[in-house]
C-alpha positions as CSV (number, residue, x, y, z in Angstrom):
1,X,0.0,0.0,0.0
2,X,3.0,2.9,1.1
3,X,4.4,1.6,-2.5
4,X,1.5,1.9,-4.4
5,X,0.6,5.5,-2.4
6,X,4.4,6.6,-2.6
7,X,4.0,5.8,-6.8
8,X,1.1,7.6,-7.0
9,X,1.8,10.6,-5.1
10,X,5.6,10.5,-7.4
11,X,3.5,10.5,-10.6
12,X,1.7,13.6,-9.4
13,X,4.8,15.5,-8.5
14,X,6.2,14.7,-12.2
15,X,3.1,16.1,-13.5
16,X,3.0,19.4,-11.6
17,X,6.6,19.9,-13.1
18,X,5.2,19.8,-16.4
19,X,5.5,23.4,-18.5
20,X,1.9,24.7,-19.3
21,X,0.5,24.5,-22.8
22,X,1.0,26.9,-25.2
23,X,-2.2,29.7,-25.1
24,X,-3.5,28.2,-21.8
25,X,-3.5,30.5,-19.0
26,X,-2.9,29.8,-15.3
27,X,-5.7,30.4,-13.0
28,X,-6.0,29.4,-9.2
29,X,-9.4,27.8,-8.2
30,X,-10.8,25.9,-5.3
31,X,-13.1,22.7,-6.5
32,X,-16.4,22.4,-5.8
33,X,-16.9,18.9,-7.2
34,X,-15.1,16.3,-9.5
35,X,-17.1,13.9,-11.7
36,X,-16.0,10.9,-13.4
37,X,-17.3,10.6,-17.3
38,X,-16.3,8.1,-20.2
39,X,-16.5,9.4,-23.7
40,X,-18.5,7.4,-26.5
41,X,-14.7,6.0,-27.2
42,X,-14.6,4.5,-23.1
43,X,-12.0,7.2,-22.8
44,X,-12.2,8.3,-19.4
45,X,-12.2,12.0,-18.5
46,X,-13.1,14.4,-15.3
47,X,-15.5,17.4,-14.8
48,X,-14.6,19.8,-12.4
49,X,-16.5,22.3,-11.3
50,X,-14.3,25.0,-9.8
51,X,-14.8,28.7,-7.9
52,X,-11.8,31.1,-9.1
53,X,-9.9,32.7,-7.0
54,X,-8.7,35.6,-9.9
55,X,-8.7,39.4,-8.2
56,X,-9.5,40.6,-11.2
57,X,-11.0,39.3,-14.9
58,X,-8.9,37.1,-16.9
59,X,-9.1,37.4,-20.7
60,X,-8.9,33.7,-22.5
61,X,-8.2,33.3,-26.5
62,X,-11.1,31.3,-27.6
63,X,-9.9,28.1,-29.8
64,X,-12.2,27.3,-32.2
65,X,-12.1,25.0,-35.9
66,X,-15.2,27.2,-36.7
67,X,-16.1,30.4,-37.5
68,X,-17.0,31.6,-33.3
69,X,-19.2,34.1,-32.3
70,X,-16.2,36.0,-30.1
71,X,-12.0,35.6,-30.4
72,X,-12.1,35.6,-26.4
73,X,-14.0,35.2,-23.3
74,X,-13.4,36.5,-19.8
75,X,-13.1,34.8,-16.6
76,X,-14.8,37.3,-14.4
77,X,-13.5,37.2,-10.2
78,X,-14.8,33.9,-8.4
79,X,-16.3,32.6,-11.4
80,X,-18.2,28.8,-11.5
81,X,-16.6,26.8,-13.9
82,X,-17.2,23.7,-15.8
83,X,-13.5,22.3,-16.6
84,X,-12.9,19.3,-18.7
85,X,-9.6,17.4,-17.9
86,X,-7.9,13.7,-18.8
87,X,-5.4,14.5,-15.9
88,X,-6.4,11.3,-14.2
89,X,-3.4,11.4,-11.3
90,X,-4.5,15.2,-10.8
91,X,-7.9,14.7,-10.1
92,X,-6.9,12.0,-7.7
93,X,-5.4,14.1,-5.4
94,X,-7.5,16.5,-4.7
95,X,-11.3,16.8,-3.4
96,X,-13.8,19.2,-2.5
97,X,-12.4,22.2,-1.3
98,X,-8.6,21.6,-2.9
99,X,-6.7,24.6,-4.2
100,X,-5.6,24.1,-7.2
101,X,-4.1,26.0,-10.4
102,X,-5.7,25.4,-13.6
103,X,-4.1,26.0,-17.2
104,X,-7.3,27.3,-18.8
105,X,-8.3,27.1,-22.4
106,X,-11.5,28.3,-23.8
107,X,-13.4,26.0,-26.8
108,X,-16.2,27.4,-29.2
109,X,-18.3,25.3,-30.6
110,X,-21.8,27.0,-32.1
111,X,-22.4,29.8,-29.4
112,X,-21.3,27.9,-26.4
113,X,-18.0,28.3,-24.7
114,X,-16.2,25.3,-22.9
115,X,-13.2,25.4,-20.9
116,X,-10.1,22.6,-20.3
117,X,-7.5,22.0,-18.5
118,X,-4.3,19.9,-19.6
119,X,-3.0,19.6,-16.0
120,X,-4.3,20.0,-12.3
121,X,-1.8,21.7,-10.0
122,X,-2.0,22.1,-6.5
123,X,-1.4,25.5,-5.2
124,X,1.8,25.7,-3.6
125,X,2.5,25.7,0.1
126,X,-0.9,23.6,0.6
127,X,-3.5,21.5,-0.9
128,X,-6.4,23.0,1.8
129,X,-6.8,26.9,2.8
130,X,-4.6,28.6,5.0
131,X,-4.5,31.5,6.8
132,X,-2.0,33.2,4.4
133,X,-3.6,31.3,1.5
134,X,-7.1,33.1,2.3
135,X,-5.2,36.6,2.7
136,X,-3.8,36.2,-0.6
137,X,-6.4,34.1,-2.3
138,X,-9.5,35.1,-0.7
139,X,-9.7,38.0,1.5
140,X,-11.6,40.8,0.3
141,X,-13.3,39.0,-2.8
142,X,-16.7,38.5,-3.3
143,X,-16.0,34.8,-2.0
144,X,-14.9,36.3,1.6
145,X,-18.7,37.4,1.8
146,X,-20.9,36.3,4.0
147,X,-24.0,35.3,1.8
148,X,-27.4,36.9,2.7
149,X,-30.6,38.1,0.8
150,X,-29.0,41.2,-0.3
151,X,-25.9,39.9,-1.9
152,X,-27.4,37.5,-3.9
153,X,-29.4,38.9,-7.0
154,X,-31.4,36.8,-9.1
155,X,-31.0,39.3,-11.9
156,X,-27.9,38.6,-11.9
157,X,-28.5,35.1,-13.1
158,X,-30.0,33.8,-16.7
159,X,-33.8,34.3,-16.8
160,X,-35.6,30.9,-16.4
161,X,-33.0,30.0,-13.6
162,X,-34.1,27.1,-11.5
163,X,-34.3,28.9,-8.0
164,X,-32.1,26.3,-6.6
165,X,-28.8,27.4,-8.9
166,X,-30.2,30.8,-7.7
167,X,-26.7,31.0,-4.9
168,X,-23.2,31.9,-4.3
169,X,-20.2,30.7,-2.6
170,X,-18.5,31.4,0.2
171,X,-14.9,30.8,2.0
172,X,-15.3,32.4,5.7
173,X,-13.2,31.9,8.7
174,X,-14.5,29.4,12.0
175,X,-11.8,30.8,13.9
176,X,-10.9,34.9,14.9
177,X,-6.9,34.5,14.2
178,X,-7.6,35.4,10.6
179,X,-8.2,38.9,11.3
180,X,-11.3,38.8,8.4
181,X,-13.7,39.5,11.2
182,X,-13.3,41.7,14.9
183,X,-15.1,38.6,16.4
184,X,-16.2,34.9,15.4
185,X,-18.5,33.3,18.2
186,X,-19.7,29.4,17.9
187,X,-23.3,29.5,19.2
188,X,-22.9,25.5,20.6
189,X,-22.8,24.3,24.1
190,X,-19.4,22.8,24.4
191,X,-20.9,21.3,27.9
192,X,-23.7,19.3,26.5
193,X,-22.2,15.8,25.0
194,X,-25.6,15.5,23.1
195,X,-24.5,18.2,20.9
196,X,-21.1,16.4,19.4
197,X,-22.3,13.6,17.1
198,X,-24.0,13.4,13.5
199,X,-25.8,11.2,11.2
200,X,-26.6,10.6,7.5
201,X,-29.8,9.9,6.1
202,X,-30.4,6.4,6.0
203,X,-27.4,5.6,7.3
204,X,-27.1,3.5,10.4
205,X,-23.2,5.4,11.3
206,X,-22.4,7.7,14.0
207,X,-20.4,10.4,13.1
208,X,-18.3,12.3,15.2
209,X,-19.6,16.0,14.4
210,X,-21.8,18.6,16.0
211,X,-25.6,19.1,15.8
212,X,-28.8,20.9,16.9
213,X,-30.5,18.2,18.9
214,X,-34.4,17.8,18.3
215,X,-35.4,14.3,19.8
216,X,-33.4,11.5,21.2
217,X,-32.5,10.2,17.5
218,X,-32.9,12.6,15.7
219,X,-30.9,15.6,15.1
220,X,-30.0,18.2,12.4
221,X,-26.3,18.2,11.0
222,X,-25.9,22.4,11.6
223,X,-24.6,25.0,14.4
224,X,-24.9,28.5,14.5
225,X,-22.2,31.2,13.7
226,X,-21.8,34.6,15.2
227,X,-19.6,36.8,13.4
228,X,-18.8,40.8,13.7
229,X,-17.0,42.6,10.8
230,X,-14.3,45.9,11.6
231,X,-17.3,47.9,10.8
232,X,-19.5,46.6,13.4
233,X,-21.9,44.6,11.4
234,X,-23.4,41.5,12.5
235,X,-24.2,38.3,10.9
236,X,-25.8,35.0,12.2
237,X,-24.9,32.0,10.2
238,X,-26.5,28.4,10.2
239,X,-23.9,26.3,9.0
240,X,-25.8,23.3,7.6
241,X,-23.6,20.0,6.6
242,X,-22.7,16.5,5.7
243,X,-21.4,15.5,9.3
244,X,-18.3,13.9,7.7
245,X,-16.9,17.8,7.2
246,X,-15.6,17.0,10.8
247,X,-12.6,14.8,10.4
248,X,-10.8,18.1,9.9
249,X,-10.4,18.0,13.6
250,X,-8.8,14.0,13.2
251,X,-11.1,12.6,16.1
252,X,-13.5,9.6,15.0
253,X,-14.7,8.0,18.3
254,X,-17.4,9.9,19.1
255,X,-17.1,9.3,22.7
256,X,-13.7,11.3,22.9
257,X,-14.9,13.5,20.2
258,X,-17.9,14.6,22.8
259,X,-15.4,15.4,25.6
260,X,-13.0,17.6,23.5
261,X,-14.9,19.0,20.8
262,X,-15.5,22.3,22.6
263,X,-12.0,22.7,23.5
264,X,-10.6,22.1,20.3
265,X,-13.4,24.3,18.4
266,X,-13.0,27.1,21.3
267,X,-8.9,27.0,20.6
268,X,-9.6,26.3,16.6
269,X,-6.3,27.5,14.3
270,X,-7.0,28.3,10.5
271,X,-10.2,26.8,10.7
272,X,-12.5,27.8,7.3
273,X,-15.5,26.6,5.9
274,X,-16.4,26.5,2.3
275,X,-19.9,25.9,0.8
276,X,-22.7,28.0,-1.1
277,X,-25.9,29.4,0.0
278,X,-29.0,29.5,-2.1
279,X,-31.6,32.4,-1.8
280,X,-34.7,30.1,-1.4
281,X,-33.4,28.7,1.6
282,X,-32.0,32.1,3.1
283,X,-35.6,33.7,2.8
284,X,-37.1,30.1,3.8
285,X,-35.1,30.0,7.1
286,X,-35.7,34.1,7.9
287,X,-39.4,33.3,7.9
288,X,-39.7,30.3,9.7
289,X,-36.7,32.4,12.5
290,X,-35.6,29.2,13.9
291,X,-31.9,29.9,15.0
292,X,-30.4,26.7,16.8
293,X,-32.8,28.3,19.6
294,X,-32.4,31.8,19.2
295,X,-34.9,33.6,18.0
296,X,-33.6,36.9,16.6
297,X,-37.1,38.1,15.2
298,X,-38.8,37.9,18.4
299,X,-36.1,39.7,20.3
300,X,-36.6,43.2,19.5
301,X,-34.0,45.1,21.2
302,X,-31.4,46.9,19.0
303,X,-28.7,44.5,20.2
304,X,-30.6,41.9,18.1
305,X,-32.5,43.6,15.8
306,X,-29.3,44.9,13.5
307,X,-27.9,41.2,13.5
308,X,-28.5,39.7,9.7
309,X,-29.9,36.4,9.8
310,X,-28.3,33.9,6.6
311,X,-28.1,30.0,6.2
312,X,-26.2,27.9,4.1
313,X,-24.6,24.2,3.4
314,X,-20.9,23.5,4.4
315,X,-19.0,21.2,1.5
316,X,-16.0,21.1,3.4
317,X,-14.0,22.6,6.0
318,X,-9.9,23.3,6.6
319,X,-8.1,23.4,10.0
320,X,-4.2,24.1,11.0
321,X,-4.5,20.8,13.0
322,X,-1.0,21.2,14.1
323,X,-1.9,24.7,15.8
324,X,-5.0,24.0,17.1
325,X,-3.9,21.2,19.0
326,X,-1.1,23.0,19.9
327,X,-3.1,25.6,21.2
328,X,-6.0,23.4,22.6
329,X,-3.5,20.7,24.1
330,X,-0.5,20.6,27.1
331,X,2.9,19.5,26.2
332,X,3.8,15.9,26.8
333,X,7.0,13.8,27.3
334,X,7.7,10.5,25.1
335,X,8.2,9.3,28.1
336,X,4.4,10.3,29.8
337,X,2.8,8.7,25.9
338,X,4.8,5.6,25.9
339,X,3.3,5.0,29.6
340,X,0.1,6.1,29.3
341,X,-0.8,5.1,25.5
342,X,1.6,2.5,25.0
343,X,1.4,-1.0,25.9
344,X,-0.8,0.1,29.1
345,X,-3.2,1.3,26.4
346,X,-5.5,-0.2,23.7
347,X,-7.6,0.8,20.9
348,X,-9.4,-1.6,19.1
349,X,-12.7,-0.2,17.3
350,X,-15.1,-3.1,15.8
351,X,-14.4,-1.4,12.2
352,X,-10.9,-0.9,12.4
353,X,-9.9,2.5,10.6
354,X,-7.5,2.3,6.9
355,X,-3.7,1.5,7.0
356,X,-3.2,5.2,7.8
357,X,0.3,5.3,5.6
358,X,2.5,6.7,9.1
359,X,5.8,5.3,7.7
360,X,5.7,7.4,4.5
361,X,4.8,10.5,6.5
362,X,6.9,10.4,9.2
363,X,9.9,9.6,6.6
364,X,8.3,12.4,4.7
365,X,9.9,16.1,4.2
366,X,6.4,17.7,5.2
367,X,4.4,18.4,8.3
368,X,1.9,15.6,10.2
369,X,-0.1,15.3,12.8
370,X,-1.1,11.6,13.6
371,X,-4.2,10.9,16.5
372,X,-1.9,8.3,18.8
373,X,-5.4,7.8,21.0
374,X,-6.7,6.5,17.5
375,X,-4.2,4.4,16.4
376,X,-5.1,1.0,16.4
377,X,-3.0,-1.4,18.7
378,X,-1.0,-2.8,15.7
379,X,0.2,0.5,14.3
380,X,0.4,3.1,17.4
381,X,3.2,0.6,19.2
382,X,5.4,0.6,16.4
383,X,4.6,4.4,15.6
384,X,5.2,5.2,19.5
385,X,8.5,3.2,18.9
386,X,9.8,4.2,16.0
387,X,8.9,8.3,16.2
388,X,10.1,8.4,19.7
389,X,11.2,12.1,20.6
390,X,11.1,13.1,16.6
391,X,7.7,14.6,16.9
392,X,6.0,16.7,19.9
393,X,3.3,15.7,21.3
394,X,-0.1,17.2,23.2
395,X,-2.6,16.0,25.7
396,X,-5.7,17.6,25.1
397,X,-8.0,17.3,28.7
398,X,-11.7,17.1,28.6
399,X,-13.7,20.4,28.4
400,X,-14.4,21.2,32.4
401,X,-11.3,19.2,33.4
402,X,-9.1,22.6,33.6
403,X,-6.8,21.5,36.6
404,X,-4.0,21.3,34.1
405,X,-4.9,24.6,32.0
406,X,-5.2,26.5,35.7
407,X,-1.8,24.6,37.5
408,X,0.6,27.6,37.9
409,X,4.7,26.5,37.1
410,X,3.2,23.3,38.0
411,X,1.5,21.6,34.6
412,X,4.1,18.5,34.6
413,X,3.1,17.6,38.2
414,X,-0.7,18.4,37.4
415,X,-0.4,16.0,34.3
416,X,1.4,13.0,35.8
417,X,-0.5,12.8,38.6
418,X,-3.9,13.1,37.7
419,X,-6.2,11.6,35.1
420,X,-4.3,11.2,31.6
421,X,-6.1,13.4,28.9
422,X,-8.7,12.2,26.5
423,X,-6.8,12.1,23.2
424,X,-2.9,12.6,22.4
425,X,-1.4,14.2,19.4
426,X,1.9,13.7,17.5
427,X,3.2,16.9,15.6
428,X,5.7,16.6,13.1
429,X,6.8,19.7,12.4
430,X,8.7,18.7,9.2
């Protein structure tokens, strides 16, 4: 498997270091979906559909065999786009929400416009959004936006538009370190374990994840966002979502996932979400005012009455795992993990998780972060032996257990002699 994984990810690297086509023109995008197609031939090729991330428009030559209707087309600022590629080993490494760099060229045939791509690159420094990615990417587009009735303008749109296309997407921070917003506030009770899991529609899994609880098995996969912009406006968000979105954060076992969800969310580095929001849904959920509790049209004092209500669905999300656990977690010894989650510890889920590939990463010239307290038995013994003191690892407590957080010059005592912490995780810095 590390052979076939190490070949494939090899191939890839060859293929970014190709030179772009002649007349194609470089333009970074994030991907909103990839679909698989065969030609009449068998040939297999991919659709993506892509958001650009161009500032400002980009002019294409238009390649035609025909007589077209115009020489060139532009690519206005976060444009949807329809690319058609045959770079299988691209597509294969990336998903929803990856950046990557197209080499775009425009096709005419009769009056309509297609565009392809030769090669998928991944933008450099990171396959997800970063902090510095969204500053020079995102920030300050229309993409940065927080989607709400007034922002998205169905005249803007070809008449006869289904009213679900009738949307726009959106990139916004989880977390205040960006500096996009004055203040980002996660309307969730970190307290209540109810909160932390999630499930799909007709299927039997539990997913670790965060919800709005409305019976004993039921729940909605959503949470509400409070944000505050420089200027002082003030938006409430319901995130809606797949509950899958979640394994950003690397926890799985719901159990441990309800005990340090609202630390790691509350200490959250880099953390985005990316998604769309339609208009139908935006007016729907402003009439029905059903806020994960909060009722902002009732309340009528002008604390709540200048707050914007908005909804939409969550594709994906990004997190700087490596910071937030850094941040959320205490520093621990090799010594304290080999005792506590070594031999003396054992993990053995009924579905055991995917050969997780740890050789090739910790060998690898690139930062990791690896879950020891999810590490099955068979792998996190050899991992604990052979990373040793290479990587740095953090103890994250559960959320009311602050002894550790509060212990003045005294953390290593606080840590060794009370209750080990609820997961453990190995940073590999490079």
């Amino acid at each position: 498997m590390i052979k076939k994984r190490t070949a494939t990810y090899m191939a890839f690297a060859e293929s970014n270091r190709k030179s772009v086509a002649l007349g194609a023109t470089v333009i970074p995008a994030i991907v909103e979906n990839k679909i698989e197609k065969k030609s009449k031939r068998g040939t297999t090729y991919f659709l993506l559909v892509v958001q650009t991330l161009n500032r400002t428009p980009v002019t294409l030559s238009v390649q035609s065999d025909e007589d077209a209707a115009a020489s060139e087309v532009t690519v206005a600022p976060t444009s949807t786009l329809i690319v058609t590629t045959f770079d299988r080993v691209g597509v294969a490494a990336v998903d929803r929400s990856s950046l990557v760099k197209l080499p775009l060229v425009a096709e005419a045939y009769m009056d309509r416009v297609s565009y392809k791509a030769d090669q998928v690159l991944i933008e450099a420094g990171s396959q997800y959004i970063t902090t510095p990615l969204y500053k020079k990417l995102v920030a300050g587009s229309a993409l940065a936006d927080i989607p709400t009735k007034d922002n998205i303008d169905p005249a803007t749109f070809p008449t006869d538009t289904d009213t679900k296309y009738i949307k726009r997407a959106f990139l916004v921070p989880l977390s205040v370190d960006t500096g996009a917003f004055d203040d980002v506030e996660l309307l969730v009770p970190f307290e209540d374990p109810k909160r932390f899991w999630g499930k799909k529609k007709d299927d039997e899994t539990v997913y670790a994840s965060v919800n709005v609880e409305t019976g004993p098995d039921k729940v909605q996969n959503c949470m509400s966002v409070m944000y505050q912009t420089p200027a002082g406006a003030r938006f409430m968000f319901k995130m809606a979502y797949m509950p899958d979105v979640w394994r950003c954060f690397q926890v799985s076992d719901v159990g441990k996932w309800a005990q340090v969800a609202g630390r790691m969310m509350s200490n959250a580095a880099g953390w985005f979400a990316y998604g769309s929001s339609r208009l139908d849904n935006i007016m729907s959920m402003r009439a029905n005012a059903d806020d994960d509790g909060i009722d902002f049209e009732a309340d009528t004092t002008s604390a709540a009455t200048d707050i914007v209500t908005t909804t939409g669905f969550v594709s994906n999300m990004a997190l700087d795992l490596a910071g937030t656990v850094a941040r959320a977690g205490v520093p621990l010894s090799f010594e304290y993990v080999s005792t506590h989650f070594g031999d003396a510890y054992s993990y053995s889920p009924i579905e055991a998780p995917a050969a997780t590939g740890w050789r090739a990463k910790l060998a690898a010239a690139a930062p990791a972060v690896f879950n020891v307290t999810e590490l099955i038995d068979d792998v996190r013994i050899p991992f604990l032996r052979e990373a040793k003191d290479t990587v740095k690892y953090y103890g994250i407590f559960a959320i009311g257990d602050d002894r550790v957080y509060e212990a003045e010059n005294g953390e290593v005592e606080a840590v060794e002699n009370g209750t080990p912490p609820v997961a453990v995780f190995a940073v590999k810095e490079n």
